[in-house]
N, C-alpha and C positions, 0 to 999 in steps of 0.2 A: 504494500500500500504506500504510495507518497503522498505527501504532504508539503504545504507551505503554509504561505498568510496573506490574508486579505484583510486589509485596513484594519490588523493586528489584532484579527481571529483568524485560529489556527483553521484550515480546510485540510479535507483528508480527500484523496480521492482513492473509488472502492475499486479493488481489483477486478469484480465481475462487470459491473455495469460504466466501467470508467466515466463516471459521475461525480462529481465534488460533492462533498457532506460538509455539512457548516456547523462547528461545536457549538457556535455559542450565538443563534441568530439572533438573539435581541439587539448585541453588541453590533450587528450587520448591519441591521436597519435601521441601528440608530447613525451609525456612521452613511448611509444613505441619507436619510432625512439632512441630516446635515450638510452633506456632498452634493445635492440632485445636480449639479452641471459636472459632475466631474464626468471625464468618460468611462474612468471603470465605473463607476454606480451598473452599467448596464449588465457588466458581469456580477456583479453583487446581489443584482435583484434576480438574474437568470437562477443562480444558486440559493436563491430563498424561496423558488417556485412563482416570484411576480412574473409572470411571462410578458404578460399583456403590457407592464410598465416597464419592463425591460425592452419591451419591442418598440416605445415611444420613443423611451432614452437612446436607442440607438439608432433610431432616425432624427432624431436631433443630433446628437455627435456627427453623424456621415454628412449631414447640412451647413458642417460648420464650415466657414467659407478661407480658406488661404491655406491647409493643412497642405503639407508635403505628402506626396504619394504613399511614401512608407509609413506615414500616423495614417493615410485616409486604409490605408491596407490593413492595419492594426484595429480601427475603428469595425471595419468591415468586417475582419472576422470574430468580433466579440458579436456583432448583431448576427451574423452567420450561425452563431453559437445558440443566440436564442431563436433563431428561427427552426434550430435539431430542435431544440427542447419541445417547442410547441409542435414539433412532426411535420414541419413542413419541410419535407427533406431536401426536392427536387431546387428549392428557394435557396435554403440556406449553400447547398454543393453551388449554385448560380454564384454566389456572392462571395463562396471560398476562391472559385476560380477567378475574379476579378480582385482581389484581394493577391492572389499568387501574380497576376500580371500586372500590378500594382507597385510589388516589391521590387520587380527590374526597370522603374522607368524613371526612377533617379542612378545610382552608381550597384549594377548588379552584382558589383563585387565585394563592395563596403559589407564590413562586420553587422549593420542595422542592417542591412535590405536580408543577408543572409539569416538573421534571425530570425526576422521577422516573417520568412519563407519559411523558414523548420516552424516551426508555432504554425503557419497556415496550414502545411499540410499534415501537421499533429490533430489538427482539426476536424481537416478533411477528413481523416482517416476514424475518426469517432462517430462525425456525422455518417460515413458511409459504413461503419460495424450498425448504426441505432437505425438505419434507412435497410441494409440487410437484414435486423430481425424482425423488421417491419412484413417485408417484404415475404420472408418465410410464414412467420404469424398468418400471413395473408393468404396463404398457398402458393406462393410463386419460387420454390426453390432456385429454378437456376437464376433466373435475379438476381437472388438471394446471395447464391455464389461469386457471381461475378461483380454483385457489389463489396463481399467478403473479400474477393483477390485486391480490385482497387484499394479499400481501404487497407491494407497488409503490405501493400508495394507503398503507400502512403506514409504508414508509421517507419517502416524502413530508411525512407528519404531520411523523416525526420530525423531519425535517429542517428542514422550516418553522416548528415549534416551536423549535429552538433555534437558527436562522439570525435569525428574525424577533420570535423574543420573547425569546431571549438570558439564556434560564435555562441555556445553559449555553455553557463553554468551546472553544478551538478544537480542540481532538482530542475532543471529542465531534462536533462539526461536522464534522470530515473526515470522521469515522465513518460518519454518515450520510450525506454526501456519496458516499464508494464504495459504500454500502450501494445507494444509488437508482441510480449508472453500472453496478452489477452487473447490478441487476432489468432498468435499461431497456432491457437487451441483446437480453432476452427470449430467452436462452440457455438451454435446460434440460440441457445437456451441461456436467457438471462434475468 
C-alpha cells in the first residue's frame, strides 16, 4: 500500500482498487472550504466522494487563462481523474490524452514536462484498469482485455519513466510500482 499527504492528511492508497482513502476527512474538507480556488481542492474533493464539486472545480482551474501547457496538463489530468470517479470513462481517457500532448508542447525534455507525462499516464493506466472492470461487469470481456493491456503498457511507461529517468521521487515510484503488481495480476474482480 502507498501512501503520502494531502494538505497534511495522510492518504493511503488501497492495493486492490488503487483508490486513495482519506484518514482523517474532516481535516480534508476543512482545508477545502478554506482552499476552494486552489487547484488541488479538485483532487481533495474527488477523494472525499464530492464528484459533482470536484467536477466544477476543475472546470474552473482548466479556464484559468495564461497557464503554461505543463500546469494546463496537470490541471487536466486531476479533472480526468474525476471524470474515472464518476464513470465516465471514455471522457476522462479524452482528457488524459490531451493532457499527455500537453506535456510536449513546451520543452519535451525538461524534468517538469517528463513528470508531468509519468503522472498522466499513471492515470491513464487507473482510468483504463476502473473502464476495464466496467467493461467486464458489463459482459464485454474482450474490451475488457484490451482495455487491461493499455492500461498495463501505461503503468509501465510510468514506471520506467520515473525509475529510469528519475524525474521523479520515491512515492511517486512506489506509486507506480503497485500500480503495474495491480495490473499484472490480470485481476478484473475488485
Amino acid at each position: 500500500m502507498s501512501s503520502f499527504e494531502a494538505a497534511g492528511t495522510p492518504i493511503t492508497v488501497d492495493d486492490e482498487t488503487l483508490r486513495e482513502q482519506v484518514s482523517d476527512p474532516v481535516a480534508l474538507a476543512s482545508w477545502c472550504a478554506q482552499h476552494p480556488q486552489d487547484p488541488r481542492a479538485v483532487s481533495y474533493l474527488r477523494m472525499l466522494g464530492r464528484l459533482d464539486e470536484a467536477a466544477i472545480a476543475g472546470r474552473r482551474a482548466l479556464a484559468d487563462e495564461g497557464l503554461s501547457p505543463v500546469m494546463r496538463a496537470v490541471r487536466r489530468a486531476r479533472y480526468a481523474h474525476v471524470l474515472q470517479w464518476q464513470g465516465a470513462f471514455v471522457a476522462a481517457e479524452e482528457q488524459l490524452d490531451l493532457a499527455a500532448e500537453e506535456t510536449g508542447l513546451e520543452d519535451p525534455t525538461s524534468p517538469s514536462s517528463m513528470s508531468v507525462l509519468a503522472a498522466v499516464f499513471q492515470h491513464r493506466a487507473k482510468c483504463r484498469f476502473e473502464h476495464a472492470q466496467a467493461e467486464h461487469r458489463d459482459g464485454f470481456p474482450e474490451a475488457a482485455r484490451r482495455l487491461w493491456e493499455a492500461a498495463l503498457e501505461d503503468a509501465r511507461r510510468a514506471l520506467f519513466m520515473r525509475e529510469r529517468l528519475g524525474v521523479d521521487g520515491e512515492g511517486a515510484i512506489a506509486s507506480s510500482r503497485q500500480t503495474v503488481t495491480r495490473l499484472s495480476r490480470q485481476d478484473l474482480a475488485a
